[in-house]
N, C-alpha and C positions, 0 to 999 in steps of 0.2 A: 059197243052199241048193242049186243045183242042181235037179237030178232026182229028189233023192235029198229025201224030207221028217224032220225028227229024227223020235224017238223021241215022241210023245204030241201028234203033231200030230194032225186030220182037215180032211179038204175040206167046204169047203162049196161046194157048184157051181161046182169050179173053185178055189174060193176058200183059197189054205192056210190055217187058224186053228191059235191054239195056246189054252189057257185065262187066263181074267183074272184076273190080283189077287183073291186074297180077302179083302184088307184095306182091301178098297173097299165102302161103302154109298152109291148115287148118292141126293142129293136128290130130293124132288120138282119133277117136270118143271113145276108150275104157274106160277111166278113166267115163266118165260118162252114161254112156250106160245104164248102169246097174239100172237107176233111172226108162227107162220106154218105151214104143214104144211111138210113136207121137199119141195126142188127138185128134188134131185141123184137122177131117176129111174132104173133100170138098173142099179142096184150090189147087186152078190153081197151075199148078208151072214151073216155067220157063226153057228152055234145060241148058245141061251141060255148064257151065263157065257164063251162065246167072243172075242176081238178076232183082225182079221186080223194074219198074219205079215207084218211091211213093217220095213224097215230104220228106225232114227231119222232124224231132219234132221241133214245134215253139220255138223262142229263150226264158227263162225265165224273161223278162223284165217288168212283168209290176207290179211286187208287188218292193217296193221302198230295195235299198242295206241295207245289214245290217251294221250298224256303227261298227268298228274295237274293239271297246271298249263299245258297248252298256250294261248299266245294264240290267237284266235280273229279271222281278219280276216273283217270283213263280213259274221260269223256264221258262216262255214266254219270247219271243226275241219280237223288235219293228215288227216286222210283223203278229205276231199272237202265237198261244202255238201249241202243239205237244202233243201228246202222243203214246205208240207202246207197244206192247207186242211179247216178241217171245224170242230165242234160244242165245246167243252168247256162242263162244268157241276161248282158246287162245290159238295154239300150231304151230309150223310150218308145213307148207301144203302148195300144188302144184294147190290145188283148193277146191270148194265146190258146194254143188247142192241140190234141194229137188223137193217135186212135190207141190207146190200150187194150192189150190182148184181156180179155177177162182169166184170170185164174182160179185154181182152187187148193192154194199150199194149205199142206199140212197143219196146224194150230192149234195151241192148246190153251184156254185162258192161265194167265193174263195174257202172254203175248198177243200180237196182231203180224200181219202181211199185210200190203197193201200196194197199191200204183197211183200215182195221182197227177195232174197239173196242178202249178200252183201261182198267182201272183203276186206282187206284190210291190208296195209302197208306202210313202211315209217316210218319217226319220228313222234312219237306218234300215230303212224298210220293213218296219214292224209292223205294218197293215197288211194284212195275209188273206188270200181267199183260195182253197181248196176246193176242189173236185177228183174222184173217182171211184175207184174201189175197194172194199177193204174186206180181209176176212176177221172177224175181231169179235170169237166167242163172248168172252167178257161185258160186253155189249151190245152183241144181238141173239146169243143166246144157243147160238148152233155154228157151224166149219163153214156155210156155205161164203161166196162171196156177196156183199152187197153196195148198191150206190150210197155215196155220202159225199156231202158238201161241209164247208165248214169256217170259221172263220177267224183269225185271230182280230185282236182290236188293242194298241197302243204298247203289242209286245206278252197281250196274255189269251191263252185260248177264250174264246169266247163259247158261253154255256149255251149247245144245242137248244131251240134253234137258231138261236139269236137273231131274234129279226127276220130270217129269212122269210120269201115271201111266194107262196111256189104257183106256177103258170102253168106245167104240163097236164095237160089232159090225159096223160097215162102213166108219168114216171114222178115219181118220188123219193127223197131222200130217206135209205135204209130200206130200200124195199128189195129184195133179192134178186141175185143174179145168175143162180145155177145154171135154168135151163139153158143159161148161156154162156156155160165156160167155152173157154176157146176160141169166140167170136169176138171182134173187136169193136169195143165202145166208144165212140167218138165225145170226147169230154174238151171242155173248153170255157175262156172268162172271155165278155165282154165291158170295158166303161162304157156307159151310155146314159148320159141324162140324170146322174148324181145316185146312178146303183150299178152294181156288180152283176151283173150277167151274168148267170151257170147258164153252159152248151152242155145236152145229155142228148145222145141216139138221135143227133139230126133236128134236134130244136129244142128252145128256150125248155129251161127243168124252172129258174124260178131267178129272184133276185135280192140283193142283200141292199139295204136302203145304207147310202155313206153319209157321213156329216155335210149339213145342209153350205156352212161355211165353207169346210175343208175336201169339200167331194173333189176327189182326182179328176183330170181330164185322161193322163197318162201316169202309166202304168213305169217303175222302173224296172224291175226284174221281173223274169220269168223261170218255171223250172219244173222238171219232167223226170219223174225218176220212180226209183220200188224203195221201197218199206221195210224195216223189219224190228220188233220192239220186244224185247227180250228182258228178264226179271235180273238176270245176272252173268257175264262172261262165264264161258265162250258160248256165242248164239248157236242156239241149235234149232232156228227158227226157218224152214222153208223161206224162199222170197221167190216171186212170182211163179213158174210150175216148178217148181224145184231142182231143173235141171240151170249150171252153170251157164251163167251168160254167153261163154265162150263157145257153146256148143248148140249144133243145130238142134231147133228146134225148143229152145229158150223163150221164155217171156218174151215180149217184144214191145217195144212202144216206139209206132213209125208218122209221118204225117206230121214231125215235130215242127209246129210255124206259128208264127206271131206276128199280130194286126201292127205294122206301123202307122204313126201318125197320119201319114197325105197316100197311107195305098187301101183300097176298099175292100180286100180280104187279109186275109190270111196268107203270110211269106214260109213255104218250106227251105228250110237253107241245108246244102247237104252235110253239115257238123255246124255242135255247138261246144261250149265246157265242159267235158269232163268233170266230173267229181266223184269217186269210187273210194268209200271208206274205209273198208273190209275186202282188198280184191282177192285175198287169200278166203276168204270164206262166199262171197258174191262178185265175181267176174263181171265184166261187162265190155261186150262188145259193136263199135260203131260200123254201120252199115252205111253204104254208098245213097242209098234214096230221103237219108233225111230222118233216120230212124237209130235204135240201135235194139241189142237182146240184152238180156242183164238177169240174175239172180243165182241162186244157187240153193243145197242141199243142206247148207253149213255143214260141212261134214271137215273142212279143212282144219289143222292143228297147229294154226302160228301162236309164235312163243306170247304174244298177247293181242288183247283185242282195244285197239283206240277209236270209237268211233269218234267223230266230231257232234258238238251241238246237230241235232235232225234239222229237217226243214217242214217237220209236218206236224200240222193243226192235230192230225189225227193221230199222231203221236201221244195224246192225250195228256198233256202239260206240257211239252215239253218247247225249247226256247226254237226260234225260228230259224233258218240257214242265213248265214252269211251273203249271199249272194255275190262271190266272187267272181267277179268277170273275168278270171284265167284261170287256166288248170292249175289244179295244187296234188301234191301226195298224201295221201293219209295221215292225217296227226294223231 
C-alpha cells in the first residue's frame, strides 16, 4: 500500500486497519480461555469490528507437487523427509488447544521447524486444520518464528489462504513472532456453527468456513507436536530450541486439553499418545501437569533415518498423520 492508505481504511496507533467480515459471529471464548491470558505484549490493536491490514501467507508453490502415487523411501516423499514428535489423541471432541513455547531454531531454507495443534476429521481423517508456529525461511523470508494456520481439504494442502476468514483485531496469520521467543502462545481449534475456529494469544485469530452439507459438529482426532522438514537424511534441522526433549529446559508444549462434546471448556488430561519418529535425533519427554518437552540438535548418528508420513499442513505437501490412538515405535 505504500504511503498512500485506500479508501475506508483508519489507523489505529500506527496501526492500518480495514473493517471485518460481517458474516462473521465468533463463538464464545470459554471452551478455551482457560489455556491462558494473552503473551504477545505491545501490539497495536485495531477498534471494534476492525482487523489489521497485512498481506495473506504466500501461496506454497515452489517446492515441485507431490505425485499421487509417489514411492516413498524410508518415509521421505519426492520433496524431502519429515520428522515430529508430540502428543495425538483419538476421541470425539468440539475442539483442542495447548500453550506452545514460541522458539527460534536454527533454519536454513528449504527446511522449516515448527510446533502446532492440529485437528482433524473426515474419512480417514483427511480434514485438517492447523495452527501455530513456524520458522520457514523459504516462505517468509527471514529465521524468525511466525504464526500460521492452515488447512488441508479432502487429503491435500490447501493453497494459503484458503478461505480463511480472520477476526483478530491485532493477530494475524504469518505475522512474526520474535519479540516473543520463549513465551508461550496459546493456540487452539474450535467447531462452531459450520467453521473451524483458530484460538491465537487468548481470543478468536479468525475462521475457516466448512461444507455447508458436510460441516462437522465433532472433531475425531487431535494432535500436539514439533516439526521438522528436511531436503534429505540425516536431519540436521534444529526442532523447537534445539536443545533434546530429554533435557531441562527443552521446548515445551503444556496445557495439552480438548473440548469434549457435553463439557464447556477445555479437558487437560495428565498423558496422551505418544508418537516420536526420530527419538535418536528428537527426544521427547512427558511431564506430570499435561504437558511434555520435545526436540533436539539433530546432532545424533542412527544408522538410518525413518520418519513416518508428517501430520503437518505446514509440512508443505505433505500427506496427513495417521492419527493412531496408541503408541507405536518409529517405522
Amino acid at each position: 500500500m505504500g504511503l498512500i492508505l485506500a479508501a475506508g481504511l483508519v489507523l489505529a496507533a500506527g496501526l492500518p486497519c480495514e473493517k471485518r467480515s460481517s458474516d462473521l459471529s465468533a463463538p464464545p471464548a470459554s471452551p478455551l480461555v482457560k489455556l491462558g491470558r494473552p503473551a504477545l505484549a505491545g501490539l497495536p490493536s485495531c477498534g471494534e469490528g476492525e482487523i489489521p491490514v497485512h498481506a495473506s501467507p504466500p501461496v506454497l508453490s515452489d517446492l515441485p507437487p507431490r505425485p499421487e502415487h509417489a514411492p516413498e523411501e524410508r518415509g521421505c516423499a519426492p520433496q524431502g523427509c519429515w520428522a515430529w514428535a508430540g502428543w495425538n489423541d483419538r476421541r470425539p471432541m468440539r475442539g483442542a488447544g495447548a500453550r506452545l513455547s514460541i522458539e527460534a531454531p536454527a533454519v536454513v531454507a528449504p527446511d522449516h521447524s515448527l510446533a502446532e495443534v492440529a485437528l482433524q476429521w473426515g474419512g480417514s481423517e483427511h480434514e485438517i486444520v492447523e495452527v501455530g508456529w513456524e520458522v520457514a525461511p523459504r516462505r517468509h523470508g527471514d529465521s524468525e518464528p511466525h504464526l500460521f494456520v492452515h488447512r488441508w481439504v479432502k487429503g491435500r494442502p490447501c493453497a494459503a489462504p484458503c478461505g480463511f476468514v480472520r477476526w483478530s483485531p491485532r493477530l494475524w496469520p504469518g505475522m512474526s513472532l520474535a519479540r516473543w521467543t520463549g513465551k508461550d502462545l496459546t493456540v487452539g481449534w474450535l467447531l462452531w456453527e459450520g467453521r473451524a475456529w483458530a484460538w491465537a494469544d487468548g481470543e478468536w485469530l479468525g475462521a475457516f468456513a466448512l461444507d455447508a452439507v458436510d460441516a462437522p459438529r465433532l472433531a475425531r482426532v487431535a494432535q500436539w507436536f514439533g516439526e521438522v522438514f528436511f531436503v534429505r537424511p540425516p536431519p540436521r534441522v534444529s526442532m523447537g530450541n534445539g536443545l533434546a526433549g530429554n533435557l531441562p529446559g527443552a521446548a515445551r508444549v503444556t496445557m495439552v486439553c480438548n473440548v469434549p462434546e457435553q463439557d464447556p471448556e477445555c479437558v487437560v488430561r495428565p498423558e496422551r499418545f505418544p508418537r516420536v519418529t526420530e527419538p535418536g535425533f528428537y527426544p521427547m519427554r512427558t511431564d506430570s501437569d499435561g504437558g511434555f518437552h520435545y526436540g533436539g540438535p539433530a546432532q545424533a548418528t542412527p544408522s538410518e533415518v525413518r520418519p513416518p508420513p508428517p501430520p503437518s499442513s505446514a509440512s508443505e505437501g505433505t500427506p496427513p498423520a495417521t492419527g493412531r490412538s496408541a503408541p507405536s515405535p518409529p517405522r
